[in-house]
Every structure is written in structure tokens, then in C-alpha cells.
SEGURO-37948 format. One record per residue: residue in one letter; x, y, z of N, C-alpha, C in turn. Coordinates in steps of 0.2 Angstrom, whole numbers, plus 5000, padded with zeros to 4 digits. Layout:
BEGIN
AXYZXYZXYZ
...
***
This chain:
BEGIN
X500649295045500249335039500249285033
X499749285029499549245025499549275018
X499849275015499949345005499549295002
X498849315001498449264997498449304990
X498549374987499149404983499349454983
X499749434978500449484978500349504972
X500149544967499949574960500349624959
X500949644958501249704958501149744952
X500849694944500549734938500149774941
X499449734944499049774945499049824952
X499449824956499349844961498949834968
X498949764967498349754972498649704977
X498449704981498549644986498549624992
X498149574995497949534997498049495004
X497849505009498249465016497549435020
X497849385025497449355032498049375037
X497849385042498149385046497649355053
X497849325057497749305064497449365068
X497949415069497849465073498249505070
X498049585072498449645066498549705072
X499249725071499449755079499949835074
X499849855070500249905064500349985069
X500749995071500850065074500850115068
X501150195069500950235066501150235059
X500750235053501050235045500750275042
X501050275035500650285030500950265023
X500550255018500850215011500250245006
X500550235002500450274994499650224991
X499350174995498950114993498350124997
X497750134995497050114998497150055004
X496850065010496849985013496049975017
X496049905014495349895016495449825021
X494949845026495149805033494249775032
X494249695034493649665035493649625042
X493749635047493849595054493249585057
X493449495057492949465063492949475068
X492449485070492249495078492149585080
X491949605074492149695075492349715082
X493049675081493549735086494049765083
X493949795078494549825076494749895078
X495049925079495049955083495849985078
X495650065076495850115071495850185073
X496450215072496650285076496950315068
X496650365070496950425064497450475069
X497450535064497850605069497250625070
X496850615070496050665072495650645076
X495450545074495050525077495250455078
X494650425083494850345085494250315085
X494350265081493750215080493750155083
X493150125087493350065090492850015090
X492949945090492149895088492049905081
X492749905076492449915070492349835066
X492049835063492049765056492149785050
X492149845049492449865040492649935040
X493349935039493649995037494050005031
X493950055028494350085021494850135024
X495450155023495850205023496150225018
X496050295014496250305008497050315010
X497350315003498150325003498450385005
X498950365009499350435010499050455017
X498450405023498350435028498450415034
X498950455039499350415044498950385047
X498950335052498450265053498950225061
X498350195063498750145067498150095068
X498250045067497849975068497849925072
X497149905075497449835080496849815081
X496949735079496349715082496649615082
X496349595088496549515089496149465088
X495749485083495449445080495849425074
X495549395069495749365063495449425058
X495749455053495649495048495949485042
X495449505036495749515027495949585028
X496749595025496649655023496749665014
X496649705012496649725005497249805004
X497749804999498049854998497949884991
X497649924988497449934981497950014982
X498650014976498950074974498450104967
X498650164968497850224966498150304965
X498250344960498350394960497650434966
X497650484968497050514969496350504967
X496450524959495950514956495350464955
X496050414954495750344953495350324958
X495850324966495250304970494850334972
X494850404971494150444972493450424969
X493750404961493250374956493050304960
X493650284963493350214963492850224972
X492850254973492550274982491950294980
X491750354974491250354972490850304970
X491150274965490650224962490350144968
X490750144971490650094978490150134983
X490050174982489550244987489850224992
X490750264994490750245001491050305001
X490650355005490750415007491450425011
X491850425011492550445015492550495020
X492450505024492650565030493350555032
X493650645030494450635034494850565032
X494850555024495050505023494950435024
X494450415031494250355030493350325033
X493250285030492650245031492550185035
X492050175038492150135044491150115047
X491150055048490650035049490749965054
X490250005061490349925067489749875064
X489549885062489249815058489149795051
X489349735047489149735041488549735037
X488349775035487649735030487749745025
X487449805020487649795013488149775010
X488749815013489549805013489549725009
X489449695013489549625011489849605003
X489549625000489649624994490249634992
X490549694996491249714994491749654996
X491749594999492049555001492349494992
X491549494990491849464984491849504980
X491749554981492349624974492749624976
X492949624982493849614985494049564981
X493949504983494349444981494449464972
X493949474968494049494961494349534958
X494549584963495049644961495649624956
X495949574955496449574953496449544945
X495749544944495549514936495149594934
X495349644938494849714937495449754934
X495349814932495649864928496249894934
X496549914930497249944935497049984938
X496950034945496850094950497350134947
X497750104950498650144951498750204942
X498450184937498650234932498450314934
X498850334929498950394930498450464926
X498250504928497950544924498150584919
X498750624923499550634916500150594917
X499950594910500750544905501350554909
X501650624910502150644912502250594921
X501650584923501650524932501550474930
X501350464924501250354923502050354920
X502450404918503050384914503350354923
X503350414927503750414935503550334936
X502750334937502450244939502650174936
X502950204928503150144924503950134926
X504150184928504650164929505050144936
X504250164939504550144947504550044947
X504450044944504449944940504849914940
X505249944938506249924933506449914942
X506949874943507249864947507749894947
X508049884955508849914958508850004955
X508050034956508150104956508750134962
X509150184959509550214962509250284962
X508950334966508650414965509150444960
X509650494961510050524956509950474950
X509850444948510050414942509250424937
X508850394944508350394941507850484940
X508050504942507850584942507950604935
X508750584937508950604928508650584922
X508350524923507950494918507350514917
X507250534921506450554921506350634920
X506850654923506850734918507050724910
X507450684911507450674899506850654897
X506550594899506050584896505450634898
X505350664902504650714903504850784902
X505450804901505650874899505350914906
X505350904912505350934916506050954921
X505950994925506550994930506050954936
X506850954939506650914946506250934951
X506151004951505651024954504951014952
X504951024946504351024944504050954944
X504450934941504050854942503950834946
X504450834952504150794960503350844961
X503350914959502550954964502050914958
X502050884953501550854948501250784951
X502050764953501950704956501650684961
X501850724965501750754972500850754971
X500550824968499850824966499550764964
X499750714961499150674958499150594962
X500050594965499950534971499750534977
X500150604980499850644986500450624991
X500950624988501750594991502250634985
X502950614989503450654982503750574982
X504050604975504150564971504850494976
X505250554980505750494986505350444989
X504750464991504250444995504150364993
X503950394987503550324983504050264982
X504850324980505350254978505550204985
X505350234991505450184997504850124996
X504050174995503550114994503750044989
X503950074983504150054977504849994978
X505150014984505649954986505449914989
X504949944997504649874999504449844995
X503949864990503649794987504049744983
X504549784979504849754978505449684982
X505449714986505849684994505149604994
X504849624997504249554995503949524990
X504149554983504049494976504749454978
X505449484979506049454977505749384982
X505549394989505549354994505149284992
X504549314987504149274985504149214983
X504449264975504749244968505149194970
X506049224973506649214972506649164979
X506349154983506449124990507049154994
X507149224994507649224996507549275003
X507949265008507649295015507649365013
X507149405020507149445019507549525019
X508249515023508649565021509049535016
X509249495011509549495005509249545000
X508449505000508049554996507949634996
X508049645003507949715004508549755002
X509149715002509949734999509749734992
X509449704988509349684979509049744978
X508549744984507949814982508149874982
X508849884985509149954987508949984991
X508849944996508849975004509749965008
X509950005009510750005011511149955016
X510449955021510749905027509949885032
X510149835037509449805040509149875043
X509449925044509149985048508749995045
X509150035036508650055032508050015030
X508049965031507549915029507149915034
X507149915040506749915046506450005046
X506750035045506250095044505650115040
X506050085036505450105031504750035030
X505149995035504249935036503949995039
X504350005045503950035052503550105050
X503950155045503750205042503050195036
X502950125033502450145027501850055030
X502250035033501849975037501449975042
X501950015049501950005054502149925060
X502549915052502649845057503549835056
X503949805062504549775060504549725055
X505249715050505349665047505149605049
X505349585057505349545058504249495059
X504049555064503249535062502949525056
X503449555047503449555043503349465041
X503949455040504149395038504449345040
X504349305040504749215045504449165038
X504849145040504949055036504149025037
X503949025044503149015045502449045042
X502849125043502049175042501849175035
X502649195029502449225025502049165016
X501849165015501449135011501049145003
X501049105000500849114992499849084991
***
């Protein structure tokens, strides 16, 4: 794997991979898949797509992917709304969550919007204040949940109830959900940034032990730590 970027302001980022083999997931982040040789090959709970060359997957829909060719993929994080807006204005009709095309034509285009995404306006903002405070604060480092509940109920005068089903509505995940997303990523800036291997980082990030860390790749990636990261694959 190749991290052509890593933009964690914006919420965007960027990959090549050789071949892309993800078992079952799902993550809080739009993904867009561009593979040579349309064989991609894309499974929902409903349907299975095969001989693809361009797929979108909106956030929060379980997936499995596999194709042995060489592929870009794109990860753009997005409340609902945001990406709904942004799938409108792209004219790319969504069914069941995802869109899919075995040959490019027009499309094309979205390849050099891809690459400029990261000089484009943030997705990931939020439409109420009271879930950009939860989003701003999923940022800060070495979140701990109880500690962070608490804070987040002082600052939005909500109970805990309440604010996870707000949360919940506008990401389309609960709030425990996203702190796992919110540590992987953080797990791969420290890796980036700090050079430092990848379970250290997953300990800094507040993942417990290699288990923990291994579940939650295979839960929101579909991939082990290990097809994750090596001294060879992973890249700036």
C-alpha cells in the first residue's frame, strides 16, 4: 500500500495499492475505488458487483472488496448530509448505498477531482454545532470514552443519551463507533508522522493490546494490521 495522503484536517485520503483483497467492513468515510483492468469485484449485504472500473461506497455501508489488479482508492469522512450534497452535485445516483460503473467514460473526470480533493472544503463538517463539538473533539489525542462523554455532555448540555441518537442521526454511527474510527486514524498519522511501528502507535492511540488493534483494522477496514502496515508497503 501506497498513502499518497494522509489529511486528517480535511478528512480525505488517499491510497494505490497493487491489489486490494478487504473482507467484511464498514467505516464512517465515503470510499471511492478506481481499478485498472475492471475487475473489481464488490459485495454488499444485498448485492455483488463484478468487472467493476469505478465504485463509490457511501459511509457506514458493510462492503467487501477484491480486485488483483492495481487500484486508487479515496476515503473522504462526511456527515450524511455532506455526502448526500456532495453525490448530488457529482450526479452520481447512489443505489443501496453504492454506485458502480464496468466502464469509464464520463467518470473520468472524477479522477482529477479525486487527486484535488484535499485543497477543496472540509465534507466531514457538521450541520449541528452540538456534533462538530463531538467531531472537534474526536482530534485531541489519547481520548479515553468516560472522560470524553463527560466533556461532551458539559459542553452541549445534553445527556448521554441524547447526544449519542443526534450523533448517531447525522454520522449514521454512535458516537463509541466513530471513537474506534477516530483511533485508527489516529494510529496511522502517529505511524507516519512519528515513525513509529504500528502497535506502539495503536497503544498511544488507546487501543489496549494487539487484539484490540487487530479488530478494529478487520472491523472498519477489512484488512489485518499486518496487510496494513510493513516497513515496505506503507508510504508518504
Amino acid at each position: 500500500m501506497k498513502i499518497l495522503s494522509f489529511n486528517t484536517d480535511a478528512g480525505i485520503y488517499s491510497f494505490e495499492l497493487e491489489q486490494l483483497e478487504a473482507g467484511w467492513h464498514a467505516h464512517p468515510a465515503m470510499e471511492v475505488i478506481i481499478a485498472s483492468g475492471s475487475n473489481l469485484q464488490l459485495e454488499t449485504n444485498d448485492k455483488l458487483f463484478t468487472d467493476v472500473a469505478f465504485a463509490i461506497i457511501d459511509a457506514n455501508v458493510n462492503h467487501k472488496v477484491y480486485s488483483d489488479h492495481p487500484v486508487r482508492l479515496w476515503m473522504i469522512e462526511g456527515s450524511i448530509s455532506s455526502l448526500n450534497t456532495l453525490y448530488d452535485n457529482l450526479v452520481l445516483p447512489l443505489r443501496d448505498g453504492v454506485f458502480v460503473k464496468k466502464v469509464l467514460g464520463d467518470e473520468k473526470y472524477l479522477d482529477e477531482w479525486l487527486a484535488n480533493l484535499p485543497q477543496e472544503q472540509k465534507f466531514g463538517n457538521a450541520v449541528d454545532p452540538r456534533v462538530q463539538i463531538c467531531l472537534d473533539y474526536f482530534r485531541k489525542k489519547e481520548i479515553q470514552y468516560p472522560k470524553m462523554m463527560q466533556s461532551l455532555q458539559a459542553q452541549t448540555h445534553l445527556s448521554d443519551s441524547r447526544l449519542s441518537h443526534i450523533f448517531k442521526q447525522e454520522m449514521g454511527l454512535s458516537l463509541k463507533k466513530y471513537l474506534v474510527w477516530s483511533r485508527l486514524r489516529e494510529t496511522l498519522q502517529y505511524v507516519l508522522s512519528d515513525q513509529m511501528s504500528l502497535y506502539e502507535a495503536g497503544l498511544r492511540s488507546g487501543f489496549y493490546d494487539q487484539a484490540h488493534l487487530s479488530k478494529a483494522f478487520k472491523q472498519m477496514l477489512g484488512l489485518s494490521p499486518s496487510k496494513v502496515y510493513n516497513s515496505r508497503t506503507i508510504q508518504e
